[in-house]
PALOTOR-423055 format. One line per 10 residues: number of its first residue (from 1); their letters; for each residue x, y, z of N, C-alpha, C, O. Coordinates in Angstrom, 2 decimals. Layout:
NUM	A	X,Y,Z,X,Y,Z,X,Y,Z,X,Y,Z ~ ...
***
This chain:
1	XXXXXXXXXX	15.98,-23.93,7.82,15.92,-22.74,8.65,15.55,-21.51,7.83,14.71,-20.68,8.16 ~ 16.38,-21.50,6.59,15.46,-20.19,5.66,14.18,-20.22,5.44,13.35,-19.32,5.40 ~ 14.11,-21.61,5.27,12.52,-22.07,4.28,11.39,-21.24,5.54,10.41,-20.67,5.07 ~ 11.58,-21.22,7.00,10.77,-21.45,7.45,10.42,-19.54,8.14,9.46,-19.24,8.85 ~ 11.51,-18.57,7.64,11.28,-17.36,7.98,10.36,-17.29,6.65,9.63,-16.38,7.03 ~ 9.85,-17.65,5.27,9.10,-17.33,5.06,8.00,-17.84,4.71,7.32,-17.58,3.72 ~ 7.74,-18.84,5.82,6.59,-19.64,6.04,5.52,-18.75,6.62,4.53,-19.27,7.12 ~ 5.68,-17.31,6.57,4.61,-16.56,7.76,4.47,-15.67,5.98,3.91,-14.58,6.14 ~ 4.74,-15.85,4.88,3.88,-15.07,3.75,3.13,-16.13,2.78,2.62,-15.77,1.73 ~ 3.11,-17.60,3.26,2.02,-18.21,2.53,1.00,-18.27,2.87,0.89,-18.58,4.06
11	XXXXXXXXXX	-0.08,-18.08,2.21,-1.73,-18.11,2.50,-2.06,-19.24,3.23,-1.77,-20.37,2.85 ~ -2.86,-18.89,4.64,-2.93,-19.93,5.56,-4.25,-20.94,4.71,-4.46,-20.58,3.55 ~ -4.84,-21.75,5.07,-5.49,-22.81,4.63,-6.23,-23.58,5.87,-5.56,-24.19,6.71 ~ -8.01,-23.49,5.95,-8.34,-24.65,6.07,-8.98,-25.74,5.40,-9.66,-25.49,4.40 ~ -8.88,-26.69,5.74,-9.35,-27.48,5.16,-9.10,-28.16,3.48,-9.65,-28.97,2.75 ~ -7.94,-27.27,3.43,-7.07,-27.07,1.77,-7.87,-25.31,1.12,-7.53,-24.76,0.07 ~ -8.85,-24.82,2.02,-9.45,-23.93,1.15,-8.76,-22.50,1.67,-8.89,-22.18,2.85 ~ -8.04,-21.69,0.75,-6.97,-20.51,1.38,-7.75,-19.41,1.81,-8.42,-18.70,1.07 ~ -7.63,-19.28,3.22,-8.16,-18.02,3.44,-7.62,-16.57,3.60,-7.79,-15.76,4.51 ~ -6.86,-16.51,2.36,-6.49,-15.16,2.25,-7.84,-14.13,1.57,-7.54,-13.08,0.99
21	XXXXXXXXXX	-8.88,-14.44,1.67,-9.63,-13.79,0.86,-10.72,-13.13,2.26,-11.68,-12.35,2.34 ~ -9.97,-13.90,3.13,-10.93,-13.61,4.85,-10.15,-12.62,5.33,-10.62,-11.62,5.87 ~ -8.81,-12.83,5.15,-7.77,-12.08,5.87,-7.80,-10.61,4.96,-7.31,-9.54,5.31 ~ -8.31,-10.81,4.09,-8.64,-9.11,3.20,-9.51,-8.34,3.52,-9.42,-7.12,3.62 ~ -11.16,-9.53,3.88,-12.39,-8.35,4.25,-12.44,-8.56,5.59,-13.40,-8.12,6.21 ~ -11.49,-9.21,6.19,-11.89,-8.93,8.13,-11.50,-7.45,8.54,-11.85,-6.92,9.59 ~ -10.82,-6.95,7.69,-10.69,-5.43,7.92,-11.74,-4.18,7.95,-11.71,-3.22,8.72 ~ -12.90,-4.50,6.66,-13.82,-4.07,7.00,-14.61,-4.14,8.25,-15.03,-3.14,8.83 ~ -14.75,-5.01,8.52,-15.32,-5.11,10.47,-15.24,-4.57,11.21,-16.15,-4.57,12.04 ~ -13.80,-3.57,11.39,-13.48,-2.97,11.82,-13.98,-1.06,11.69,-13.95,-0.08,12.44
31	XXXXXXXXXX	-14.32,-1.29,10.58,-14.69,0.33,10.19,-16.50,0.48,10.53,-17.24,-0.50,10.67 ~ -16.94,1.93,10.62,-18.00,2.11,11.61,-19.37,1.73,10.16,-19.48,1.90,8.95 ~ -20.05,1.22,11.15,-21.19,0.90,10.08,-22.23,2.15,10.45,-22.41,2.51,11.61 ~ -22.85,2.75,9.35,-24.10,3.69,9.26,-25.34,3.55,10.41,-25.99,2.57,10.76 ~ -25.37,4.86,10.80,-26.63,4.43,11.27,-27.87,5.43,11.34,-28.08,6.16,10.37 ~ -28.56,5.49,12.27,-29.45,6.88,12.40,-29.40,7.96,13.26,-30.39,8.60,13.61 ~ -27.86,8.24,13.73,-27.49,9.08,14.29,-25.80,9.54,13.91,-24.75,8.91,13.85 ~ -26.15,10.91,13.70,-24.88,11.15,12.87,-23.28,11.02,13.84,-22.28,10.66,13.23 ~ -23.20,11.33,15.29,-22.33,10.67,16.17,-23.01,10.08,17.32,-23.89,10.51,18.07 ~ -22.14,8.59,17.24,-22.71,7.57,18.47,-21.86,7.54,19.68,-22.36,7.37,20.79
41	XXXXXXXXXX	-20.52,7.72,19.49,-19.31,7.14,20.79,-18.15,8.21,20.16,-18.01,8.55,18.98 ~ -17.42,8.61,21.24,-16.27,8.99,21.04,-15.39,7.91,19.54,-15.18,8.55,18.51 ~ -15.08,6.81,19.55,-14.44,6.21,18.77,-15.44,5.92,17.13,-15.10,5.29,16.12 ~ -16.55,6.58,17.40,-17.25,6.28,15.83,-16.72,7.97,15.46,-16.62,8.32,14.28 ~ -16.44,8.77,16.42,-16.07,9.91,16.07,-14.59,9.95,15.16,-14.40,10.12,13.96 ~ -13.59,9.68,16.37,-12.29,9.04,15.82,-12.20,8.64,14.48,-11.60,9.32,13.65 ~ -13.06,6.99,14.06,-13.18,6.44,12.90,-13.32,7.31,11.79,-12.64,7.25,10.77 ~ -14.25,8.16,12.03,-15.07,9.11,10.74,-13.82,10.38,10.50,-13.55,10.59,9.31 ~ -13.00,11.29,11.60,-12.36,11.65,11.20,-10.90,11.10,10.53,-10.17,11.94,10.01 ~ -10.60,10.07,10.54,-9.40,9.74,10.36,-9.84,9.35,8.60,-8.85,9.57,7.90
51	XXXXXXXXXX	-11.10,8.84,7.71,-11.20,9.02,6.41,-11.71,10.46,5.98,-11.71,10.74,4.78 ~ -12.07,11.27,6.78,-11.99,12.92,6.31,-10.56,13.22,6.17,-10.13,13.43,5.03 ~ -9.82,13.28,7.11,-8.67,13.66,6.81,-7.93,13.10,5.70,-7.29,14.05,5.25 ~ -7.61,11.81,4.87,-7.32,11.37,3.98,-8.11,11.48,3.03,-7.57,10.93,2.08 ~ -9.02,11.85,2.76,-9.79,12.34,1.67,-9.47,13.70,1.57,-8.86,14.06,0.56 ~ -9.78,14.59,2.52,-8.46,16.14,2.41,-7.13,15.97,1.69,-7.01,16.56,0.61 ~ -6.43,15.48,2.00,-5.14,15.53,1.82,-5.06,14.73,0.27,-4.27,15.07,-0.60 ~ -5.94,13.73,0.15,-6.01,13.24,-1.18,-6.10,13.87,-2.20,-5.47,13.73,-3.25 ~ -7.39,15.04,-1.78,-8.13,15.67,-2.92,-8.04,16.90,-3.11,-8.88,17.62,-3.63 ~ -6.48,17.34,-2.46,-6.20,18.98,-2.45,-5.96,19.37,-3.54,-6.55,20.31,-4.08
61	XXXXXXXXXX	-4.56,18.37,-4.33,-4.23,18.66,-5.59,-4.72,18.24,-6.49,-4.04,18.28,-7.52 ~ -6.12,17.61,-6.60,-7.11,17.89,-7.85,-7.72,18.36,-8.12,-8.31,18.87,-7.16 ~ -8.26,18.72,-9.35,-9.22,19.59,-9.62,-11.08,18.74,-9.20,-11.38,17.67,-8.67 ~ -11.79,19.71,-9.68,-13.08,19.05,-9.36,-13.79,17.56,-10.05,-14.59,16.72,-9.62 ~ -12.85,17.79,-11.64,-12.94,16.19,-12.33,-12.57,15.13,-11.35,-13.25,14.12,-11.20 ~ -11.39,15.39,-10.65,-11.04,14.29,-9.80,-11.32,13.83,-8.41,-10.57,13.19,-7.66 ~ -13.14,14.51,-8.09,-12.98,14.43,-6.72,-13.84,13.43,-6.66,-14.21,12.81,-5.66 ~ -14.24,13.25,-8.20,-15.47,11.75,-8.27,-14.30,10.29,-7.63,-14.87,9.30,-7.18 ~ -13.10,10.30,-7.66,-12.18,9.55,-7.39,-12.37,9.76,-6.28,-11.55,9.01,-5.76 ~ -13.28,10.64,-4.85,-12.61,10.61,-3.60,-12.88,9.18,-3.16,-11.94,8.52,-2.72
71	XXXXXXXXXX	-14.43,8.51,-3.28,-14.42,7.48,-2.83,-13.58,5.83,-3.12,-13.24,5.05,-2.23 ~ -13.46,5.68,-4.15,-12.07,4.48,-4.02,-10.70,5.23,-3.82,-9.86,4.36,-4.03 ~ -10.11,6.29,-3.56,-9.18,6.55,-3.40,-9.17,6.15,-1.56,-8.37,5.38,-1.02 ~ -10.15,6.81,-0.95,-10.27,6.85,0.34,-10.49,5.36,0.76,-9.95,4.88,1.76 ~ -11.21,4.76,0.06,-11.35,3.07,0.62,-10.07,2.20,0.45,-9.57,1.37,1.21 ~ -9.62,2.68,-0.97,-8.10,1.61,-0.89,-7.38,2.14,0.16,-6.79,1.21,0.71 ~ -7.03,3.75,0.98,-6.38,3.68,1.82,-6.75,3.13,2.89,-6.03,2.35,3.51 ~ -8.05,3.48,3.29,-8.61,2.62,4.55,-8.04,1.29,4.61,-7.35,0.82,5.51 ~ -8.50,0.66,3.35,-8.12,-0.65,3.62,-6.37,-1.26,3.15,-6.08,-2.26,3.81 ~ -5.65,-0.98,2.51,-4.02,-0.85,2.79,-3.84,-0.64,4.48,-3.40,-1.52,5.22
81	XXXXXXXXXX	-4.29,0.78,4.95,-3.91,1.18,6.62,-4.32,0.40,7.14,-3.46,-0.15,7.81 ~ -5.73,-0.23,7.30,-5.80,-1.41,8.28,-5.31,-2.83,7.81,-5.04,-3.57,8.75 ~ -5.14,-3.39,6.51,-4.32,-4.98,6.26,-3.25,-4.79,6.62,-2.64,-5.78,7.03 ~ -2.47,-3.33,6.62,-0.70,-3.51,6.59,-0.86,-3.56,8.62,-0.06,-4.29,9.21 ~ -1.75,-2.88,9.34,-1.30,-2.53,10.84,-1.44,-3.76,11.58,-0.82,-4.04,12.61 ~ -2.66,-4.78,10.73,-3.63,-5.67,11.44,-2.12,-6.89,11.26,-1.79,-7.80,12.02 ~ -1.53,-6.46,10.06,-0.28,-7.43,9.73,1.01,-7.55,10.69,2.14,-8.02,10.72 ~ 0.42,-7.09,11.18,1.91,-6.20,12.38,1.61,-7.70,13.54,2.63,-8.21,13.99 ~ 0.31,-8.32,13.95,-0.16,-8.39,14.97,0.38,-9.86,14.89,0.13,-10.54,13.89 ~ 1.34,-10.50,16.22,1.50,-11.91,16.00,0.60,-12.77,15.70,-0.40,-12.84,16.41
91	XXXXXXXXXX	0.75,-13.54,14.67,-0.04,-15.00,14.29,-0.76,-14.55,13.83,-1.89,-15.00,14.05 ~ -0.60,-13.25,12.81,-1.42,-12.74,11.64,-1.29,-12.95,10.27,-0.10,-13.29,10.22 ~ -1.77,-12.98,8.91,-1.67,-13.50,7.84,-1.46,-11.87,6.81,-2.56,-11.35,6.62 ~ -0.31,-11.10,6.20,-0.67,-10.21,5.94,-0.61,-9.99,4.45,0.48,-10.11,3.88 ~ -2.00,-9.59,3.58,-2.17,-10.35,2.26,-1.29,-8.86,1.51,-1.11,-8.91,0.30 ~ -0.95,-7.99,2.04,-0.36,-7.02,1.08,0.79,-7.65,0.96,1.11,-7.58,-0.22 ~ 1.71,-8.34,1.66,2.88,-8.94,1.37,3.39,-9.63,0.16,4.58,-9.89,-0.03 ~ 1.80,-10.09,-1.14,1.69,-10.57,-1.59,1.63,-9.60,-2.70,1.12,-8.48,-2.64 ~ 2.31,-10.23,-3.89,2.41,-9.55,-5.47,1.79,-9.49,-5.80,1.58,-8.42,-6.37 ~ 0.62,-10.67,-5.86,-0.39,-10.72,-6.59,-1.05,-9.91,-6.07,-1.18,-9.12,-7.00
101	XXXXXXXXXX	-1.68,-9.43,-5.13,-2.89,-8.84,-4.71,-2.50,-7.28,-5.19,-3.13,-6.53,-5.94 ~ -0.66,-6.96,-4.18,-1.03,-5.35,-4.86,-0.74,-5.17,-6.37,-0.51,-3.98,-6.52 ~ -0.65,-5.93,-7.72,-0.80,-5.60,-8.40,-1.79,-6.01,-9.23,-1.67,-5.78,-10.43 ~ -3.02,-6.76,-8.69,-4.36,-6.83,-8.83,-5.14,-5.42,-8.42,-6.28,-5.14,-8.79 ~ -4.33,-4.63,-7.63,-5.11,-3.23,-6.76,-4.40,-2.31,-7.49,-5.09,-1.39,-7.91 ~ -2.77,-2.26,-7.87,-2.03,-1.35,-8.73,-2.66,-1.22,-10.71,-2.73,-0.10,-11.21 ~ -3.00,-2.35,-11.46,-3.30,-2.20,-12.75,-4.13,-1.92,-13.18,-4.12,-1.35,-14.27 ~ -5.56,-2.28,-12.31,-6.86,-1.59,-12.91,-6.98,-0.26,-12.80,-7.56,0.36,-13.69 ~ -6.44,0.38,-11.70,-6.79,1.45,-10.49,-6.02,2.66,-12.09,-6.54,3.56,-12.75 ~ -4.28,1.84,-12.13,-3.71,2.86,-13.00,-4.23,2.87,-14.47,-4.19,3.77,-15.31
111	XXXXXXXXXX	-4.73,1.63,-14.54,-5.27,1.13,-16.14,-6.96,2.55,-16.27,-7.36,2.97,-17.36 ~ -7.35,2.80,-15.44,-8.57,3.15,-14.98,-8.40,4.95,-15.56,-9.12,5.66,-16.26 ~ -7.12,5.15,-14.90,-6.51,6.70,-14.73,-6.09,6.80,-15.99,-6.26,7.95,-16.42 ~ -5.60,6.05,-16.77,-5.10,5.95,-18.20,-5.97,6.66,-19.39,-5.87,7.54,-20.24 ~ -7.18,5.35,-18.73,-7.81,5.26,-19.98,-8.97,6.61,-20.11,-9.62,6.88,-21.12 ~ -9.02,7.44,-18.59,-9.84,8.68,-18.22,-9.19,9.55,-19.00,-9.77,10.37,-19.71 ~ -7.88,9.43,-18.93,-6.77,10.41,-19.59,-6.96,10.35,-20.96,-7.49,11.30,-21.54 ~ -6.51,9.10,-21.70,-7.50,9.21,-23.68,-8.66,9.94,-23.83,-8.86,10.91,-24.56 ~ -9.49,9.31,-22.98,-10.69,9.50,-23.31,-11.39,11.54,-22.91,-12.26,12.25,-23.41 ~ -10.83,11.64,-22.27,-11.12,13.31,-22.17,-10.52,14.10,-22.33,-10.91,15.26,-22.40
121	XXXXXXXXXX	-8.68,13.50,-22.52,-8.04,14.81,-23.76,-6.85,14.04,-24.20,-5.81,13.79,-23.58 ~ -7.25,13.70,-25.49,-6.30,12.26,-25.50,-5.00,13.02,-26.09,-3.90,12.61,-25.71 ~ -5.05,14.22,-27.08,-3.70,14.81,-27.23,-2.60,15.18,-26.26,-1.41,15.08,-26.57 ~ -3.12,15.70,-24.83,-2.47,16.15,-23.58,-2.38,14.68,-23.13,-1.44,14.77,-22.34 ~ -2.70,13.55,-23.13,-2.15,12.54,-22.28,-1.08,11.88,-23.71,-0.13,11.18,-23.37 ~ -1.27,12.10,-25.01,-0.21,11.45,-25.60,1.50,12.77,-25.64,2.71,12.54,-25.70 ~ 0.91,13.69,-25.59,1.54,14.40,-25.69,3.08,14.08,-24.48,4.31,14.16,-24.54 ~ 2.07,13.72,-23.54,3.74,13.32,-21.81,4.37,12.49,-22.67,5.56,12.55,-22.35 ~ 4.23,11.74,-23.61,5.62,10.75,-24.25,5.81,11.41,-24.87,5.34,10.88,-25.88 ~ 6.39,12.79,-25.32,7.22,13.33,-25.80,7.24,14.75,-25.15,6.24,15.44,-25.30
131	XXXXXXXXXX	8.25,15.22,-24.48,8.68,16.77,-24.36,8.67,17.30,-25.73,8.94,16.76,-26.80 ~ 8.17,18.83,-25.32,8.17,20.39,-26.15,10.06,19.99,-26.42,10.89,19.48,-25.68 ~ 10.11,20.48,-27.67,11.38,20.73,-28.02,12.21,19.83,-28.17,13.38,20.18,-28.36 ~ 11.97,18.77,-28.15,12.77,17.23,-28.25,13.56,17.20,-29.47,12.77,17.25,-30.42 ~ 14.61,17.16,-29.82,15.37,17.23,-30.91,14.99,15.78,-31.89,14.97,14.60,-31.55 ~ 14.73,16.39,-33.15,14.10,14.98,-34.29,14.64,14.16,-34.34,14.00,13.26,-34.88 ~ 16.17,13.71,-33.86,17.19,12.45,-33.80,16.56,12.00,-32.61,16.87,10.81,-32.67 ~ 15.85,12.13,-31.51,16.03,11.72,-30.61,14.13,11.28,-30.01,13.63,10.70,-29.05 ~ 13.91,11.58,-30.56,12.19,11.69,-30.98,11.47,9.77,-30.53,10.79,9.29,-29.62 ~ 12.06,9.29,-31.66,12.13,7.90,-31.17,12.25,6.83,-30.59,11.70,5.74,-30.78
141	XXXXXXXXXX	13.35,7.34,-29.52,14.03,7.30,-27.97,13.16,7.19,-27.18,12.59,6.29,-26.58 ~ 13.13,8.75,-27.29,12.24,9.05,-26.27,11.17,8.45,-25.53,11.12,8.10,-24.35 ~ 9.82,8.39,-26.99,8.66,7.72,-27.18,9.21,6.10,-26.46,8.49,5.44,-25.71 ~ 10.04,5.86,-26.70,10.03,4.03,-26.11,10.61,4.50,-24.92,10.44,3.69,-24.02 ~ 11.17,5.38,-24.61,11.29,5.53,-23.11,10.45,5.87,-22.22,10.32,5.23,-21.18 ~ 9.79,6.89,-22.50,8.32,7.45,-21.97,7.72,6.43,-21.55,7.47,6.07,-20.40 ~ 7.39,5.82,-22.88,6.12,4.48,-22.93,6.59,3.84,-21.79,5.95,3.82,-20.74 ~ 8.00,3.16,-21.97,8.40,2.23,-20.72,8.49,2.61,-19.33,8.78,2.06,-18.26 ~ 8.20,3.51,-19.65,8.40,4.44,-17.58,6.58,4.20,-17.12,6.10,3.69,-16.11 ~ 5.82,4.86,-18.45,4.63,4.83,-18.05,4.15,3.46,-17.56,3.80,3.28,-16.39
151	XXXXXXXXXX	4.17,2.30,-18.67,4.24,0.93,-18.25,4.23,0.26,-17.32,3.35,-0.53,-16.98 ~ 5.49,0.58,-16.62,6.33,0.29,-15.54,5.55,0.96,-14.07,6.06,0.69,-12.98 ~ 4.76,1.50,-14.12,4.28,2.61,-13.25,3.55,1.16,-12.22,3.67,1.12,-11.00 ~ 2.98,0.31,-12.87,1.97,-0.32,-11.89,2.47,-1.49,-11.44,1.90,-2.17,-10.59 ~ 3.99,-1.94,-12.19,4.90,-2.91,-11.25,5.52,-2.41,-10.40,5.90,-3.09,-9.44 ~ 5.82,-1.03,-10.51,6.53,-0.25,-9.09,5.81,-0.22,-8.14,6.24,-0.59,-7.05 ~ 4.36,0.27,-8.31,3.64,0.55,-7.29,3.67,-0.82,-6.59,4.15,-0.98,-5.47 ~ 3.02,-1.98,-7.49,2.86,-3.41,-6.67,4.05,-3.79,-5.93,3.90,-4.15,-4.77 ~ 5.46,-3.76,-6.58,6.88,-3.96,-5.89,7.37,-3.21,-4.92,8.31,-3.57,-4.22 ~ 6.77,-2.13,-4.81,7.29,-1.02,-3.50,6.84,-1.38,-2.40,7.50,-1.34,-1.37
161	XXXXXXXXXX	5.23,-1.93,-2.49,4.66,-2.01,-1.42,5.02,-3.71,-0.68,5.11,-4.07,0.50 ~ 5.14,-4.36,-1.84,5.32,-5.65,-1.53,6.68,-5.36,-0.68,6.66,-5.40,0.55 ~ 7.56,-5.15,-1.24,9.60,-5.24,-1.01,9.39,-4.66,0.67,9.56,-5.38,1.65 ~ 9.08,-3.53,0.72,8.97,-2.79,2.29,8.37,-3.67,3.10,9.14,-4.11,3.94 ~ 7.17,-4.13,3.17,6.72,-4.91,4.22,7.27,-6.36,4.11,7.33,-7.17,5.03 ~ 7.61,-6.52,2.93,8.23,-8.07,3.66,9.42,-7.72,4.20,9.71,-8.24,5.27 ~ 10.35,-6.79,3.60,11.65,-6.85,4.32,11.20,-6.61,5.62,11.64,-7.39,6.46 ~ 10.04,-5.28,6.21,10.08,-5.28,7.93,9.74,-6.45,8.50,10.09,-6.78,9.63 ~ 8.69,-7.46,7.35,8.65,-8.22,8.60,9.45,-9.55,8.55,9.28,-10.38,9.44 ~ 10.26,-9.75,7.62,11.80,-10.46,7.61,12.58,-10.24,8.98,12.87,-11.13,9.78
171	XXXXXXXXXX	12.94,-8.42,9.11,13.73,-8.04,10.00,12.87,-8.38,11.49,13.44,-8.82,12.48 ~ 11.83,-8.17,11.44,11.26,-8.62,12.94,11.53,-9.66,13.51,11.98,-9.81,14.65 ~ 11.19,-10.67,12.50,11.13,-12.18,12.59,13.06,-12.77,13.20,13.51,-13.37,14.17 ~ 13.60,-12.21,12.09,15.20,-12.72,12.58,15.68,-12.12,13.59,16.66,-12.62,14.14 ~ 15.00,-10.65,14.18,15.82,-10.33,15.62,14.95,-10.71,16.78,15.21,-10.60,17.98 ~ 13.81,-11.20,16.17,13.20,-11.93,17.53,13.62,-13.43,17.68,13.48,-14.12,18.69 ~ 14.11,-13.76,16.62,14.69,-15.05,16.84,15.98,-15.29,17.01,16.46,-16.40,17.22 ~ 16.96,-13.63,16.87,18.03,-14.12,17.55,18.06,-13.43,19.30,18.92,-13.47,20.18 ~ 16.70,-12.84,19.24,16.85,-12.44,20.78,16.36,-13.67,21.83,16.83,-13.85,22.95 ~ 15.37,-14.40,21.23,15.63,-15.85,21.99,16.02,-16.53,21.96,15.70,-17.32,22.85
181	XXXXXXXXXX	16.86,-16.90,21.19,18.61,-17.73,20.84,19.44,-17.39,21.71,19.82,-18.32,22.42 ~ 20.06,-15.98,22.00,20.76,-15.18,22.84,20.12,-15.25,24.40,21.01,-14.94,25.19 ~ 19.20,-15.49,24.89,18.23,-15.39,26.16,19.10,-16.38,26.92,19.61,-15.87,27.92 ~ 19.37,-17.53,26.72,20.13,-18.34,27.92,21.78,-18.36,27.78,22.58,-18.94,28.52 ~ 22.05,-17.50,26.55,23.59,-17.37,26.68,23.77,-15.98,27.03,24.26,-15.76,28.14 ~ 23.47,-15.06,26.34,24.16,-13.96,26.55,22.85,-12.82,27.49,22.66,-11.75,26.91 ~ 22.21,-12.99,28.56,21.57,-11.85,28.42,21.25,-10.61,27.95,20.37,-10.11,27.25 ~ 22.55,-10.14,28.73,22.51,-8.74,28.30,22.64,-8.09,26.87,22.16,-6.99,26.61 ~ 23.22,-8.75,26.09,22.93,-8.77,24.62,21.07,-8.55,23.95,20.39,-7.64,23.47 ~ 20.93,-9.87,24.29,19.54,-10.17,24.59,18.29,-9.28,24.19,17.51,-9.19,23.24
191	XXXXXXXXXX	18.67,-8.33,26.16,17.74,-7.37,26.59,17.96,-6.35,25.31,17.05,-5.73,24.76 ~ 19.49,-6.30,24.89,19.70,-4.54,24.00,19.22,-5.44,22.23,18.92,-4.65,21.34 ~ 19.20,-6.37,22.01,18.38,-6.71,21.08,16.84,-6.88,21.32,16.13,-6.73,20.33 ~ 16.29,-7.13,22.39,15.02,-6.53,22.47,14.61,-5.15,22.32,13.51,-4.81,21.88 ~ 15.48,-4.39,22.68,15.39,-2.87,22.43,15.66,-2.59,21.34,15.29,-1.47,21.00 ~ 16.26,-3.27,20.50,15.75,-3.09,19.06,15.03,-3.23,18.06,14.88,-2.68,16.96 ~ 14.29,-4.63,19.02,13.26,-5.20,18.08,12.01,-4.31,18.48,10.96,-4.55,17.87 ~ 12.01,-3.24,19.51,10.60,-2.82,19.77,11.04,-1.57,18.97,10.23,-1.21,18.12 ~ 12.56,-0.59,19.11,12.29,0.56,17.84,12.15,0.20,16.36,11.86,1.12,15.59 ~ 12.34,-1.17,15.82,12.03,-1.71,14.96,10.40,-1.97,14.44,9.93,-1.99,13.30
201	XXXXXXXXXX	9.79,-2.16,15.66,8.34,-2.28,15.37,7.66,-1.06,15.54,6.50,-1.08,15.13 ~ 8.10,0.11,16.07,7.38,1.20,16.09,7.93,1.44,14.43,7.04,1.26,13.61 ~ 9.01,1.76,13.98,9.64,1.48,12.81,8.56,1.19,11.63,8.38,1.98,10.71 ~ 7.95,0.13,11.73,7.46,-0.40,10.92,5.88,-0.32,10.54,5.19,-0.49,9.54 ~ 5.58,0.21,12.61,3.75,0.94,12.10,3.84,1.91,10.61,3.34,1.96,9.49 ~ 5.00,2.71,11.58,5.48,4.02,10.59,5.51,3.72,9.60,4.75,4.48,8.99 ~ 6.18,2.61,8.57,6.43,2.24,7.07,5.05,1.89,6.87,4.50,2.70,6.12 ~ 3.94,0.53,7.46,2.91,0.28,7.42,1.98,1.35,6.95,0.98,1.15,6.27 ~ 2.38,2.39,7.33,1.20,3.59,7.74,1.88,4.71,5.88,1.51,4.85,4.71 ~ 2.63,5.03,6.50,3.56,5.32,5.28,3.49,4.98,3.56,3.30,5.73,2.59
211	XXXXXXXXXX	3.73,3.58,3.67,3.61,2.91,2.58,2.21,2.54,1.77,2.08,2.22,0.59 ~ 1.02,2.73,2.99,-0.59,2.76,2.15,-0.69,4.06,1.54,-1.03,4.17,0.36 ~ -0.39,5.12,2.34,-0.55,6.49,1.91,0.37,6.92,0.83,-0.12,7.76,0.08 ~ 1.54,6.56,0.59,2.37,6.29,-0.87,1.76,5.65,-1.97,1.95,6.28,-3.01 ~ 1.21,4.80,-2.08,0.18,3.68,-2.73,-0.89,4.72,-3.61,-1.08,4.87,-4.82 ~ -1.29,5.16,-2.75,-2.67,5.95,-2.42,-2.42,7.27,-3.35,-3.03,7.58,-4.37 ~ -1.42,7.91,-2.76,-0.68,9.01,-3.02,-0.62,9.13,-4.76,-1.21,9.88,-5.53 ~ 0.44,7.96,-5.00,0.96,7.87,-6.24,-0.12,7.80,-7.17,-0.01,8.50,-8.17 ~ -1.16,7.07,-7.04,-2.58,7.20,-7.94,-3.39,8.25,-7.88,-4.35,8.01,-8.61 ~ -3.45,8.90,-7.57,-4.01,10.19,-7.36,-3.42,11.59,-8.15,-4.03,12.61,-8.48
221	XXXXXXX	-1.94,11.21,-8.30,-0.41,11.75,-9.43,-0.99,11.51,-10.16,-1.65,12.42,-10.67 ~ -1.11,10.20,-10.64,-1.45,9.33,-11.98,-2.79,10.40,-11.84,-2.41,11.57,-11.79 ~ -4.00,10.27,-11.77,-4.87,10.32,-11.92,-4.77,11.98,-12.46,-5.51,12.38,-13.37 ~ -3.59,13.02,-11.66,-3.93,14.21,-11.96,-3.14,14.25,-13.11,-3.07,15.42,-13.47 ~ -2.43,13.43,-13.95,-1.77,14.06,-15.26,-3.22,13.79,-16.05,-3.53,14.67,-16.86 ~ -3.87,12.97,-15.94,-5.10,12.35,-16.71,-6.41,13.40,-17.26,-6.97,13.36,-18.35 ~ -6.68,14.43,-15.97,-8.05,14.81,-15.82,-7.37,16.36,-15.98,-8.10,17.36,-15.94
***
């Protein structure tokens, strides 16, 4: 009975061949393709403002070095916002759930911001492992503490995003399965556990939605101690 609540985060398979690599770019499909007219439909309108606005909000607190970042900043959110919403949808496969992927998307991205940071003022990026005024006993500390926070930066990111969406969709899964467990004994129970499982899923667009733009967010931090 445990084994099988998390039978909905292994990579589905046909034929033995895993198609989690389908369940990543079917999201693109969804976003408006180019054409020769700059608006076609009310909803190509929609589409186009909703990556202006996250490219705004991305690129307020950088300077102009960092606006060459607007375009993968704006595509990893696009695509986080639509894998985490599309994940929501019954008898869906949702690949952010997975470690591997967000910290295949968390190490280069921060490895990337790092290495911008050496390379165009490498004293001001060595300088964050150590504070102004650090007392000389403590100098040494520090530096391995720093280092390890910095380190640590791109297993948080991958573990934050992973931990949140599996726990929501853990919690979905067990109150929809004790609300049809409960259905021929207890109704009325039931019905007020259905009413939880739907503020639970509005709940969880919210984290869905939330948790790309955190993702997103946090590299863009990274990126502004760098530039």
């Amino acid at each position: 009975m445990n084994l099988s609540f998390f039978d909905q985060f292994t990579s589905p398979c046909l034929l033995g061949i895993p198609l989690v690599l389908l369940a990543t770019l079917f999201p693109a499909l969804l976003l408006p393709t180019p054409n020769n007219r700059w608006i076609t439909t009310r909803l190509a309108t929609l589409q186009l403002w909703l990556p202006h606005l996250i490219t705004k909000q991305l690129m307020m607190p950088l300077n102009k070095a960092g606006h060459k970042w607007a375009l993968i900043l704006t595509s990893l959110m696009t695509l986080l916002l639509t894998i985490n919403l599309l994940g929501l949808l019954p008898y869906t496969f949702t690949p952010t759930t997975q470690l591997s992927m967000n910290m295949a998307l968390a190490f280069p991205l921060w490895l990337a911001t790092l290495l911008t940071g050496l390379r165009n003022q490498p004293s001001m990026s060595l300088g964050h492992l150590l504070p102004e005024g650090t007392p000389t006993l403590l100098i040494p500390a520090l530096i391995m503490i720093e280092t390890t926070s910095l380190l640590i930066r791109p297993l948080a990111l991958g573990v934050r995003l992973t931990a949140n969406l599996t726990a929501g969709h853990l919690l979905i899964q067990l109150i929809s399965t004790a609300t049809t467990a409960l259905l021929p004994i207890m109704p009325t129970i039931s019905i007020l556990t259905t009413l939880i499982l739907l503020l639970l899923t509005i709940l969880e667009v919210a984290v869905a939605m939330i948790q790309a733009y955190v993702f997103v967010l946090l590299l863009s931090l990274y990126l502004q101690e760098n530039i």
